[in-house]
TORDOKOL-544634 format. One record per residue: residue number from 1; chain; x, y, z of N, C-alpha, C in turn. Coordinates in pm, 1 decimal. Layout:
<NUM,A,<X,Y,Z>,<X,Y,Z>,<X,Y,Z>>;
...
***
This chain:
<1,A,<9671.6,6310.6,12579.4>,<9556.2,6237.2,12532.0>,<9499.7,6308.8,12410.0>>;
<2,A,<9440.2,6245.8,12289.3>,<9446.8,6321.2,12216.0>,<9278.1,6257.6,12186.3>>;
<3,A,<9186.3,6335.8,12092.4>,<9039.4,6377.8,12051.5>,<8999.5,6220.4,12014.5>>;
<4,A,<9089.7,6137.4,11974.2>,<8984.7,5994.1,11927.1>,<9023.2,5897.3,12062.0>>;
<5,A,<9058.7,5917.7,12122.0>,<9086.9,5831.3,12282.5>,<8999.1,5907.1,12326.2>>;
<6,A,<9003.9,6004.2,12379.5>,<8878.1,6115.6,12486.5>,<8725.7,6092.8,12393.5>>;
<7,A,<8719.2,6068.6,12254.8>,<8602.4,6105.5,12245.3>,<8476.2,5983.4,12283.1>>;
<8,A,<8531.4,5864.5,12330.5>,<8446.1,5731.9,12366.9>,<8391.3,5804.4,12464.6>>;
<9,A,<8505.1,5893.6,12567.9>,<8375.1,5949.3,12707.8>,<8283.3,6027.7,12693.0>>;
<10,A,<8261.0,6093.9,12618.9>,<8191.1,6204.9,12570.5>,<8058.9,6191.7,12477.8>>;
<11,A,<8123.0,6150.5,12407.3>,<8042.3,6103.9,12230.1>,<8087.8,5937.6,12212.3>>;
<12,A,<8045.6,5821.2,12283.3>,<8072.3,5702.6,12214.0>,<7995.9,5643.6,12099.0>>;
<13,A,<7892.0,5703.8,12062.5>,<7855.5,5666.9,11967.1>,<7872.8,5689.3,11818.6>>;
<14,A,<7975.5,5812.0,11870.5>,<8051.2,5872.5,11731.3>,<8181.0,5869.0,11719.3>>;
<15,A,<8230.5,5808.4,11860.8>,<8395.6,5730.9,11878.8>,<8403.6,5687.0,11673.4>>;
<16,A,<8335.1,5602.1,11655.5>,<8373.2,5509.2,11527.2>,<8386.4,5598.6,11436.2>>;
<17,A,<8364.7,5672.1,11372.3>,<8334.8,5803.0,11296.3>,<8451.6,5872.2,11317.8>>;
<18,A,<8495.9,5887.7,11424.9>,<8664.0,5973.5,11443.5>,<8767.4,5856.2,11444.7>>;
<19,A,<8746.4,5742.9,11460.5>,<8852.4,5624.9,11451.7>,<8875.4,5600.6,11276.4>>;
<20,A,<8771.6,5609.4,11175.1>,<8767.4,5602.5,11056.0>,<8797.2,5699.5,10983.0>>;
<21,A,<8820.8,5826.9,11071.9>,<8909.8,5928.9,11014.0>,<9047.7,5949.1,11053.3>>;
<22,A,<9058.3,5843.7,11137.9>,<9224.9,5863.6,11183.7>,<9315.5,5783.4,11076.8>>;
<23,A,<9258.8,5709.8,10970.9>,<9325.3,5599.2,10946.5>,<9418.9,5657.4,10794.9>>;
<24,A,<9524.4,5584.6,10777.4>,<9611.2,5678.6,10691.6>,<9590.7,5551.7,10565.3>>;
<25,A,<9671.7,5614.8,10444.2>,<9612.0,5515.2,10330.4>,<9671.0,5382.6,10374.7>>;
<26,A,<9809.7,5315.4,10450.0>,<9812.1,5202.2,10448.8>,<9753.5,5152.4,10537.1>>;
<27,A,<9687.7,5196.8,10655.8>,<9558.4,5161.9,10694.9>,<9449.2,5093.4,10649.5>>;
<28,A,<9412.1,5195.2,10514.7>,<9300.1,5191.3,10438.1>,<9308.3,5074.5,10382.5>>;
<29,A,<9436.1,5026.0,10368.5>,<9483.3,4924.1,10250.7>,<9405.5,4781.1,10344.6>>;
<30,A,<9492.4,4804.2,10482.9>,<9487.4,4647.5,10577.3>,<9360.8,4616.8,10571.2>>;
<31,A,<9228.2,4721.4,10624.7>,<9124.4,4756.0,10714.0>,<9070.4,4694.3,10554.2>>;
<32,A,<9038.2,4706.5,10397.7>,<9003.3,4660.9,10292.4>,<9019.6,4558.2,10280.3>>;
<33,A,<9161.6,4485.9,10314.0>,<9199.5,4348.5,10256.3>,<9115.3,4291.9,10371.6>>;
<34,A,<9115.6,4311.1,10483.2>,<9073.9,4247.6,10588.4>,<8913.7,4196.0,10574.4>>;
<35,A,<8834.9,4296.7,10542.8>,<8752.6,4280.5,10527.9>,<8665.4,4204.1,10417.8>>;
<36,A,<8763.4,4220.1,10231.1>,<8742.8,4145.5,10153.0>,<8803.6,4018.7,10155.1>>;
<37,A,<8923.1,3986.3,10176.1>,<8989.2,3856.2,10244.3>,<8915.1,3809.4,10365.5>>;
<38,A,<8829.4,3837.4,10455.3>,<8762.9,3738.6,10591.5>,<8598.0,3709.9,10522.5>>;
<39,A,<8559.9,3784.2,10366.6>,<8425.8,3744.2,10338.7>,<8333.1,3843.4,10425.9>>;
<40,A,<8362.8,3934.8,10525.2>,<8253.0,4054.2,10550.5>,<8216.7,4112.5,10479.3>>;
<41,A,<8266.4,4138.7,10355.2>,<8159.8,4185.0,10211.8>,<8162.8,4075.3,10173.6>>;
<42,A,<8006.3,4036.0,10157.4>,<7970.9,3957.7,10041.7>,<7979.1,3985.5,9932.3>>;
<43,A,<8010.8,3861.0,9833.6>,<8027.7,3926.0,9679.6>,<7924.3,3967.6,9625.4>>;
<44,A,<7802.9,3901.7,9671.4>,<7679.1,3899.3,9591.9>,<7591.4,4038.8,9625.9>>;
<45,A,<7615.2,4032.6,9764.5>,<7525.6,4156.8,9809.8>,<7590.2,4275.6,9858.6>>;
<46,A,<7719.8,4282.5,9886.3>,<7833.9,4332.2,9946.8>,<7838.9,4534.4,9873.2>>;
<47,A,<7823.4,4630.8,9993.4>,<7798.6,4791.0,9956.0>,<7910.3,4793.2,10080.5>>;
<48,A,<7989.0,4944.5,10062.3>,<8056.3,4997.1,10135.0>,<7947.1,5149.5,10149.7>>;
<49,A,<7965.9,5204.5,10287.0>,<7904.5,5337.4,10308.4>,<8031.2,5367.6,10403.0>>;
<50,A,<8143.0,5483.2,10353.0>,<8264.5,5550.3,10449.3>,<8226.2,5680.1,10428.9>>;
<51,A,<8241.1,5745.5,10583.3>,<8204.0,5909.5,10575.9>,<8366.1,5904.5,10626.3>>;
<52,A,<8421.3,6053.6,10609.5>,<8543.7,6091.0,10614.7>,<8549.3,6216.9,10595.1>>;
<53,A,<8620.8,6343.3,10701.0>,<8666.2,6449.7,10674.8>,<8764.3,6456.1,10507.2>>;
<54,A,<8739.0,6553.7,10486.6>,<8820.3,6579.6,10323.4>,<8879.9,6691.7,10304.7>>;
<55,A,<8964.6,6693.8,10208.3>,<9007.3,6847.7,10172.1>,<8907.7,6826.2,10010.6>>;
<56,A,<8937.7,6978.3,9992.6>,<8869.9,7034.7,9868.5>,<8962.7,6964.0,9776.2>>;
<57,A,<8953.9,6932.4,9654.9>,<9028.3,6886.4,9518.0>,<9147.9,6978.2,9483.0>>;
<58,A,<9097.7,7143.8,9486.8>,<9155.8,7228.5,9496.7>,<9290.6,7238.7,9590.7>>;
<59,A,<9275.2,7228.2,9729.8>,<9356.9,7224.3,9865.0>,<9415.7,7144.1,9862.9>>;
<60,A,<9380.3,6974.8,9828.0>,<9460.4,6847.5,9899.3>,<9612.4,6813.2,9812.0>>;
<61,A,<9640.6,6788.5,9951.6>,<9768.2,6691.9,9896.5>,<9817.2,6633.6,9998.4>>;
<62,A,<9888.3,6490.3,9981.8>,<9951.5,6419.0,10060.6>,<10005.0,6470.4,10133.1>>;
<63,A,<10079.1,6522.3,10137.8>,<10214.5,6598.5,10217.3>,<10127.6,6695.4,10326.9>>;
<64,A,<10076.7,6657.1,10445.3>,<9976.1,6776.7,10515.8>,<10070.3,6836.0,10647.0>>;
<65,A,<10074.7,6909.2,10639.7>,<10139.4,6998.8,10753.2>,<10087.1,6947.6,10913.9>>;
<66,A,<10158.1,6982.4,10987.3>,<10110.2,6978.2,11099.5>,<10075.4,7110.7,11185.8>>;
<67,A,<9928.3,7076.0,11164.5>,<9864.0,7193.4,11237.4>,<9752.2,7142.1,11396.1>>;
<68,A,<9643.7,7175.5,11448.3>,<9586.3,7204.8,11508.5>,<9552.5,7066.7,11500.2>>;
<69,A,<9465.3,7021.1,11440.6>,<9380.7,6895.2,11410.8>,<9470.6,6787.9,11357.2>>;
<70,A,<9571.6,6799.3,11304.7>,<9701.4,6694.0,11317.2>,<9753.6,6649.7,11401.5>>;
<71,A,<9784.7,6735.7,11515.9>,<9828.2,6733.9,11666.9>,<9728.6,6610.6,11734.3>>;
<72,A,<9646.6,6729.8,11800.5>,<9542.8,6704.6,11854.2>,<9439.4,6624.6,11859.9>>;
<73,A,<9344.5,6616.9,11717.1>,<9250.9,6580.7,11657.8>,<9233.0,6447.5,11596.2>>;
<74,A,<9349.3,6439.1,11497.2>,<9347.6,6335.2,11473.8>,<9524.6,6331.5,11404.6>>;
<75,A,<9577.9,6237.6,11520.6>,<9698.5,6247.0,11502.9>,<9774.6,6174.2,11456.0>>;
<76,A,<9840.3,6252.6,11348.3>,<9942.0,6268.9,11250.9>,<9861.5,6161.2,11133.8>>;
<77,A,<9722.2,6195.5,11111.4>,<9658.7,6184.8,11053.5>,<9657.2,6234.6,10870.1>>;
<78,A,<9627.2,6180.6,10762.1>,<9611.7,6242.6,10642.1>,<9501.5,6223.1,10623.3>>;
<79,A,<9418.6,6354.3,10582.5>,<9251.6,6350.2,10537.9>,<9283.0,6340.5,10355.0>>;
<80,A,<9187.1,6243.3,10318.2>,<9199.3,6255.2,10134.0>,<9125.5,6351.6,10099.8>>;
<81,A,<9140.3,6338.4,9980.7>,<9074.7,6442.6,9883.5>,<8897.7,6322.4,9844.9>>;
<82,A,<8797.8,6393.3,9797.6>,<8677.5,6281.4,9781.6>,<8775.8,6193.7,9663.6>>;
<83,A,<8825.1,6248.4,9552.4>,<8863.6,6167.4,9430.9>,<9012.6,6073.1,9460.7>>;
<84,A,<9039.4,6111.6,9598.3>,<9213.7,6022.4,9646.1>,<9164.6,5914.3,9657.2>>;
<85,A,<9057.2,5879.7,9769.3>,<9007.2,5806.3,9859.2>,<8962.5,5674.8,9730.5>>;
<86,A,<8906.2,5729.7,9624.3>,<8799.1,5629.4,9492.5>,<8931.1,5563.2,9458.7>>;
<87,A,<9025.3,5656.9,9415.0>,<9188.5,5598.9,9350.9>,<9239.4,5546.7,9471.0>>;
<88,A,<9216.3,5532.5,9598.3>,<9315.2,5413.3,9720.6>,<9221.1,5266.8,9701.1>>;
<89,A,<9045.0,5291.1,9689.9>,<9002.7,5199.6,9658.4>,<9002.9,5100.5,9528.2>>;
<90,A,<9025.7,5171.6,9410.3>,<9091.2,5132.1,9310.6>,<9191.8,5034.6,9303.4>>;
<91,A,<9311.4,5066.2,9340.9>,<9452.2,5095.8,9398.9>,<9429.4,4961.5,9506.3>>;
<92,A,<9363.4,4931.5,9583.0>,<9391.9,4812.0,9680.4>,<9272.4,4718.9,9660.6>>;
<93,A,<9198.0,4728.5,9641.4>,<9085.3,4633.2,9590.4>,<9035.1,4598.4,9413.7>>;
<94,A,<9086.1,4672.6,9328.9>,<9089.1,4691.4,9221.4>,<8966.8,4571.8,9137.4>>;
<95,A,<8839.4,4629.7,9118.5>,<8741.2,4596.5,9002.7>,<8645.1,4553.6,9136.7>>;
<96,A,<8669.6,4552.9,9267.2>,<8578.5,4481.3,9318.9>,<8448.3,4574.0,9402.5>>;
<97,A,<8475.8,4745.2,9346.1>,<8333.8,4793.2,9387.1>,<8326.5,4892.4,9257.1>>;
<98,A,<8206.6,4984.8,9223.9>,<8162.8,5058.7,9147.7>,<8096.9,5173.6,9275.3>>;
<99,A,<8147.1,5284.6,9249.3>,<8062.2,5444.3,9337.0>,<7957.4,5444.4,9306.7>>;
<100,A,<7853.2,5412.8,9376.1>,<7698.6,5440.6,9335.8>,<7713.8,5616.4,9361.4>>;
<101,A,<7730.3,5659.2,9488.2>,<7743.8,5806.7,9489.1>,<7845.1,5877.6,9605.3>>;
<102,A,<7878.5,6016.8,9575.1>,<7981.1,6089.6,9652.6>,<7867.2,6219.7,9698.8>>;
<103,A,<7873.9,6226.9,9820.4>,<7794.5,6332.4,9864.7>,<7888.6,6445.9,9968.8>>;
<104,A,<7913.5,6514.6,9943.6>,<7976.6,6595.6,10073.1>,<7818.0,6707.1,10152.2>>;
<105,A,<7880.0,6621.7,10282.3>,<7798.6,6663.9,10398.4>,<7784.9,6761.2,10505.0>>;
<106,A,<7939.0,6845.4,10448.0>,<8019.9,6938.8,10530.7>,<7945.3,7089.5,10547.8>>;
<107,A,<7819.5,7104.2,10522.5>,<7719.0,7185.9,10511.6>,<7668.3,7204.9,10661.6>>;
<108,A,<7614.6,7126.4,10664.2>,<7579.1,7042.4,10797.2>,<7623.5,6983.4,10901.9>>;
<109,A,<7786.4,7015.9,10935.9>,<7869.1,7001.7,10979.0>,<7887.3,7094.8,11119.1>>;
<110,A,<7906.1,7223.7,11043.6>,<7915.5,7310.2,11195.1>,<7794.1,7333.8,11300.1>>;
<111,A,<7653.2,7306.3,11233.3>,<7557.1,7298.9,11346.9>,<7580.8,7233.0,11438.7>>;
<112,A,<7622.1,7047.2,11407.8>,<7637.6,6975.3,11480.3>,<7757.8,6994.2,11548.4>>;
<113,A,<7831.9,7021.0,11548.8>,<8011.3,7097.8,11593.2>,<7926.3,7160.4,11704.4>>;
<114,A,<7896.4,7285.9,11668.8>,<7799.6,7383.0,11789.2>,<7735.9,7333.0,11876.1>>;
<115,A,<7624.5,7215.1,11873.7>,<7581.3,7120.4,11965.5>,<7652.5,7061.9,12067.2>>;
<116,A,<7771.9,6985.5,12003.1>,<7837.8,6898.8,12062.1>,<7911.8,7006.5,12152.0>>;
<117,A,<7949.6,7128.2,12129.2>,<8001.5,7204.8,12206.6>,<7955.4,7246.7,12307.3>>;
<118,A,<7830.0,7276.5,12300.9>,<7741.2,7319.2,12392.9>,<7704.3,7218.5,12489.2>>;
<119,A,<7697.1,7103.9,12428.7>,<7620.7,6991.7,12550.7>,<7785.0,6959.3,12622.1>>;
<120,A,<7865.8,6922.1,12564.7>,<8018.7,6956.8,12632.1>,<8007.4,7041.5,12707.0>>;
<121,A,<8003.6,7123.4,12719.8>,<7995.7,7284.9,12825.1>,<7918.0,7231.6,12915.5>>;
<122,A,<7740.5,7204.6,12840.5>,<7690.7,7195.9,12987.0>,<7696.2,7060.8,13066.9>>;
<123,A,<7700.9,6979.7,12992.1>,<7704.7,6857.2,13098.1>,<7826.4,6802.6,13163.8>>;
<124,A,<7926.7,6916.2,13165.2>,<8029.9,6903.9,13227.8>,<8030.1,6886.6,13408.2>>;
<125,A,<8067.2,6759.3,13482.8>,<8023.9,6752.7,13588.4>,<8162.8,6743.1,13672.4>>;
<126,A,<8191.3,6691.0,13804.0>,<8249.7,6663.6,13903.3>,<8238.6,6552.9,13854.8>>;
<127,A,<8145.3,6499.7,13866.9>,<8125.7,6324.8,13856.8>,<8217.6,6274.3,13685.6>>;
<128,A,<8192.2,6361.9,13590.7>,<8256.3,6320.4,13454.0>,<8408.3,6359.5,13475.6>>;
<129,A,<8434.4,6465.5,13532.0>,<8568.7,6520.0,13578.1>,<8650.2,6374.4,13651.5>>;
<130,A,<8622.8,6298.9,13753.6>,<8645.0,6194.6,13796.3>,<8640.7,6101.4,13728.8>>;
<131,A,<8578.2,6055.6,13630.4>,<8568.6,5962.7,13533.5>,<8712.1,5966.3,13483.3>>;
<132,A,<8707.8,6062.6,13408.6>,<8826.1,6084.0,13316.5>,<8942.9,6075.8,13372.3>>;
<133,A,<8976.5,6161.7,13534.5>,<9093.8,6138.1,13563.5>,<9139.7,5993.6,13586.3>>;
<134,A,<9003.5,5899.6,13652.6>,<9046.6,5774.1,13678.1>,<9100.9,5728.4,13513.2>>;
<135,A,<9032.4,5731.1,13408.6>,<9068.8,5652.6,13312.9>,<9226.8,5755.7,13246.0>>;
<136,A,<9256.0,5834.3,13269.5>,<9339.7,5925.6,13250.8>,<9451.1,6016.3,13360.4>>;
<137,A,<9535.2,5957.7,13426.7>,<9567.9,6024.7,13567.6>,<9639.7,6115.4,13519.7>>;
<138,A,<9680.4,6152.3,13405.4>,<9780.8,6274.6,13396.4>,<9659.4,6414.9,13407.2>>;
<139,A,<9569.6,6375.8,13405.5>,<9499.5,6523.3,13445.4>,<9456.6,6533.4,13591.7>>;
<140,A,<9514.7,6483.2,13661.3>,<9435.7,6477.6,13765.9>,<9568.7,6640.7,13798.9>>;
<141,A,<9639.3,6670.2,13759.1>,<9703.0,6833.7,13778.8>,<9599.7,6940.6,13741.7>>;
<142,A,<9557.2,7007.2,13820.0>,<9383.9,7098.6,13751.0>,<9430.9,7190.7,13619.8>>;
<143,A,<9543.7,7247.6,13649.9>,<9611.6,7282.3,13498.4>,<9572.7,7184.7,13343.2>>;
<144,A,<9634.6,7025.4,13375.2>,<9632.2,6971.9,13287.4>,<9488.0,6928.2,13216.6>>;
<145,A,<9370.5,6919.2,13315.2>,<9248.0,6962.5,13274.5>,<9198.9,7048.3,13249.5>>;
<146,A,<9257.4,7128.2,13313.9>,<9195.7,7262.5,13198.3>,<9232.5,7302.6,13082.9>>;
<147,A,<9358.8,7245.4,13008.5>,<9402.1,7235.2,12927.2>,<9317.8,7112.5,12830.4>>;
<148,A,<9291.9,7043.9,12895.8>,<9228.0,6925.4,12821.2>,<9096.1,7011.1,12741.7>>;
<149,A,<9029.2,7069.4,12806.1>,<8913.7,7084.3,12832.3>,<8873.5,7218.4,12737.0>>;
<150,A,<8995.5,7356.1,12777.5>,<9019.0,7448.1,12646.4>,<9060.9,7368.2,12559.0>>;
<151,A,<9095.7,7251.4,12520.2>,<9107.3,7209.1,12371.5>,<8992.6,7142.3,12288.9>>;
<152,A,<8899.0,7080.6,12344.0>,<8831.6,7042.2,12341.4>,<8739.2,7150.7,12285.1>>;
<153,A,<8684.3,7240.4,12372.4>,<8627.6,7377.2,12345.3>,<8698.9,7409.9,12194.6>>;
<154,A,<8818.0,7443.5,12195.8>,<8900.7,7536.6,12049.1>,<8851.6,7432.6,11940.3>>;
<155,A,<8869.3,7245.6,11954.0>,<8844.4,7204.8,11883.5>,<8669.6,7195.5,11819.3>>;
<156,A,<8571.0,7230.5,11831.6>,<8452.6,7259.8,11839.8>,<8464.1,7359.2,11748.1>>;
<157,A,<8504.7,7517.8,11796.5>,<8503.6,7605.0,11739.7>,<8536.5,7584.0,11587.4>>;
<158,A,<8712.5,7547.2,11574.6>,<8803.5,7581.6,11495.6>,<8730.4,7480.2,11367.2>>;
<159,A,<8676.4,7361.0,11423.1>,<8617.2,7263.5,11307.2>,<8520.2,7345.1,11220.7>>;
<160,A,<8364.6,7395.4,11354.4>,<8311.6,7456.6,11330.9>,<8380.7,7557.7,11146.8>>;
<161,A,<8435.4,7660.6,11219.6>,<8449.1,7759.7,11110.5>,<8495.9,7644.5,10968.7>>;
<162,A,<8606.4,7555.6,11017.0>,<8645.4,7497.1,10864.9>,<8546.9,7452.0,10795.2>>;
<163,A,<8432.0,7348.9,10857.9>,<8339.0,7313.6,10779.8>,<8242.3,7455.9,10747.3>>;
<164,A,<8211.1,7546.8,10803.2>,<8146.1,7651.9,10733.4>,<8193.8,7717.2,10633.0>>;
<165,A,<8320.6,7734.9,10633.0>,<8422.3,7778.6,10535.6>,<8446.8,7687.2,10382.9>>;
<166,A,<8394.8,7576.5,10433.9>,<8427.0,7485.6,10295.8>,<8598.0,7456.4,10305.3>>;
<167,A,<8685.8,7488.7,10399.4>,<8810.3,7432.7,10399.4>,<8829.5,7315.2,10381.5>>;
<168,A,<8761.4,7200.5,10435.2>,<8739.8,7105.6,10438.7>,<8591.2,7063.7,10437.2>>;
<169,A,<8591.3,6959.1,10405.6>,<8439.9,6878.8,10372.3>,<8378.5,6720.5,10440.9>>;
<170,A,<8271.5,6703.1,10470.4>,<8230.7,6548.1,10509.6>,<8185.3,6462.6,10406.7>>;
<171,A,<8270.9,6371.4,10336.5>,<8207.3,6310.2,10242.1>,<8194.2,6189.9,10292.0>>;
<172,A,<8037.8,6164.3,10229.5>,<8025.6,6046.0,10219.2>,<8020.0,5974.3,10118.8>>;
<173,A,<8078.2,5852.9,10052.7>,<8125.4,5754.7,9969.1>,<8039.5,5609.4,9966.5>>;
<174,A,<7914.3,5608.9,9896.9>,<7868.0,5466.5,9867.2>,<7918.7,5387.1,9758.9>>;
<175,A,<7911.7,5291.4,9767.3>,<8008.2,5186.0,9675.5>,<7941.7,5084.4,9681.9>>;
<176,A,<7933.0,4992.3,9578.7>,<7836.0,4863.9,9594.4>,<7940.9,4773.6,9467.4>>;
<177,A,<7883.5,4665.1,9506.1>,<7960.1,4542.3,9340.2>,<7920.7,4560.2,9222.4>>;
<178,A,<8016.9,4551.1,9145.8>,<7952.3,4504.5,8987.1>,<7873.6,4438.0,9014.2>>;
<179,A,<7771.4,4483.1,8923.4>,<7625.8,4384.7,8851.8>,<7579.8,4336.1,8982.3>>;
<180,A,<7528.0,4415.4,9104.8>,<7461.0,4438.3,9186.9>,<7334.1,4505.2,9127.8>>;
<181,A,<7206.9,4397.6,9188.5>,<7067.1,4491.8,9146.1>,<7092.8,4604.3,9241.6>>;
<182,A,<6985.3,4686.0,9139.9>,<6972.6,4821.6,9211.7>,<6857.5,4786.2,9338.2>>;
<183,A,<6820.8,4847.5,9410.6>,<6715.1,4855.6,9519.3>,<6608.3,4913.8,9465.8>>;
<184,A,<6530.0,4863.3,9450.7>,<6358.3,4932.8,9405.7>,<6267.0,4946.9,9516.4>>;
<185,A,<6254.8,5060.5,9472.1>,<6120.9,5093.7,9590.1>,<5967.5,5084.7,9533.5>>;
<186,A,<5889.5,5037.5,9577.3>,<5725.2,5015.2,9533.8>,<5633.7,5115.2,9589.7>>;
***
């Protein structure tokens, strides 16, 4: 079982957030057309807001190894670079948004890592233990949960340090239409 299946039990409200980082560029491509082809962006009023793990400009490249968070995390996953991601939107939607702004959020990253670790730890129950095996029977071996469970933990940590490290980054990406008014505030 791997971190974006397990994380609905845990964290469902941030399930979506790790499903939008699993997605690889021809993903990116469908999940775009889909959305500009069915009319869920409007032309008139129509903004994109995508947050996404990143590599540095420096670090990235297509070709990503398989490590820890490839496995595990988000699997067999490619994280972009902030400037890949503008060129896939380019590249598959072509003239139909303008970047209002690129923010990386990855500052602010390992506090929340630390949290989520901690309330993981403590609200770990019998009763959630049962949950999971029902929706999951290969752990019902106490080995294979505890294995679940040290990964879970390593994954916390190991994010932790990358986003403190600046290895990687959380960007977020606003995008809106040509010749869209701006929003005024009074």
């Amino acid at each position: 079982m791997d971190f974006v299946s397990a994380s609905q039990l845990f964290f469902p409200q941030v399930a979506e957030a790790y499903m939008a980082d699993e997605f690889h560029t021809p993903d990116l491509q469908a999940i775009l057309n889909l959305y500009v082809d069915n009319l869920a962006l409007k032309d008139a009023r129509a903004g994109i807001v995508l947050t996404a793990t990143t590599y540095p400009e420096c670090s990235y490249t297509p070709y990503q190894g398989n490590d820890f968070t490839r496995k595990y995390h988000w699997p067999n996953g490619v994280s972009p670079s902030p400037s890949s991601l503008l060129l896939d939107f380019e590249r598959y939607i072509p003239g139909r948004f303008c970047v209002e702004s690129v923010e990386d959020m990855g500052a602010h990253y390992p506090r929340c890592l630390r949290e989520w670790g901690r309330r993981f730890g403590e609200n770990w129950t019998e009763e959630l233990s049962a949950k999971i095996i029902a929706r999951y029977p290969e752990l019902k071996r106490p080995e294979n949960m505890a294995m679940f469970r040290r990964k879970w933990a390593y994954m916390f940590s190991y994010m932790e340090v990358a986003y403190s490290r600046w290895w990687i980054g959380l960007t977020c990406w606003t995008l809106k239409r040509p010749g869209r008014e701006a929003a005024i505030c009074s």
